[in-house]
C-alpha positions in Angstrom: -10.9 -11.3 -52.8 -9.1 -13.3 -49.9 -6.9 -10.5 -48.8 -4.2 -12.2 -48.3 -0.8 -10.8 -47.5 2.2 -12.6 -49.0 4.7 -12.4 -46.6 5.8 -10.1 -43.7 9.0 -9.2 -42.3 9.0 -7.9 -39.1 11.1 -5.9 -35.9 9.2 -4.5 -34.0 6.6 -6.0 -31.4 3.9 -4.4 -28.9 5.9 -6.8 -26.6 9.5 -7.3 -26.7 11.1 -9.7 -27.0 8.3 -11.4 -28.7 6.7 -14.1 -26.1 7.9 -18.1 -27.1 4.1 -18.6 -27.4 3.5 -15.6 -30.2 1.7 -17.3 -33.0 3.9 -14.9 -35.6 6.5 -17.8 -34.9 4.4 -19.8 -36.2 3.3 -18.4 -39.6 5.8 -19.4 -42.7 5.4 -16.6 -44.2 6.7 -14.1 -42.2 10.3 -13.3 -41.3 10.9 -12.0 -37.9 14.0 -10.0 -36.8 15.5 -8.0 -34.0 15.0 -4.6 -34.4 18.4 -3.8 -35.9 17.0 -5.3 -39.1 18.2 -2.0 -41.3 21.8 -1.7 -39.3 24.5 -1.7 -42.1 28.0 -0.7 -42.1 27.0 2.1 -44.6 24.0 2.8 -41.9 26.1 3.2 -39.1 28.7 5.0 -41.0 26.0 7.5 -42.3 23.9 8.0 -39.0 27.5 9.1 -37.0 27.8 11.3 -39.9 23.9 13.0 -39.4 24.7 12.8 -35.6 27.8 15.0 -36.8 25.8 17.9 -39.1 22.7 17.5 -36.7 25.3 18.8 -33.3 27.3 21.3 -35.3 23.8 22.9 -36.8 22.6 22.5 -32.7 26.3 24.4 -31.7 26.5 26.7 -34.0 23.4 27.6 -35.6 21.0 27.1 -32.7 18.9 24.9 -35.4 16.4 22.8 -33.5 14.8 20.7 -36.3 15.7 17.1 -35.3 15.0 17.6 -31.0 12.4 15.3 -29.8 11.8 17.8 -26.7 12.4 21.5 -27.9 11.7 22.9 -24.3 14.6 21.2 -23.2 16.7 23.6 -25.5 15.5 26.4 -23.8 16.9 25.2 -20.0 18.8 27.6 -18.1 21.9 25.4 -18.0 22.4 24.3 -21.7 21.4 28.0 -22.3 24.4 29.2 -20.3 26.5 25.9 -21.4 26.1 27.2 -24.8 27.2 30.5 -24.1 30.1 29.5 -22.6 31.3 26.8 -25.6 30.8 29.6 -28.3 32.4 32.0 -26.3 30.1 34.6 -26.0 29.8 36.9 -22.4 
């Protein structure tokens, strides 16, 4: 077999923005986009709404499921930050 690929689209680069010279400019069968390629109204209207349930989980059920850095839950200030917002002494 040739192992070919078809066609490509792609957003994202090992170096952005993608260098004039980059022979993926080149090549017909690949589609090449910025890197809001998926960003729809329905997108953005649902990713406000997960930023919504992910916060109010984070507020008021200390669920953690979504941090990138957990350890930074467990600062002093957001700790006491917290406290405070729920009202709790």
């Amino acid at each position: 077999t040739e192992r070919r690929i078809g066609g490509a689209a792609l957003d994202v680069f090992p170096i952005e923005p993608l260098p004039s010279d980059s022979p993926l400019l080149r090549l017909e069968n690949v589609t090449i986009t910025s890197h809001l390629a998926g960003v729809t109204q329905d997108t953005y209207r649902l990713s406000m709404e997960l930023l919504y349930e992910n916060l109010a989980d984070f507020l008021e059920h200390d669920k953690q499921d979504n941090l990138v850095n957990p350890s930074a839950a467990e600062r002093s200030d957001l700790q006491q930050w917290l406290t405070e917002l729920r009202g709790e002494t």
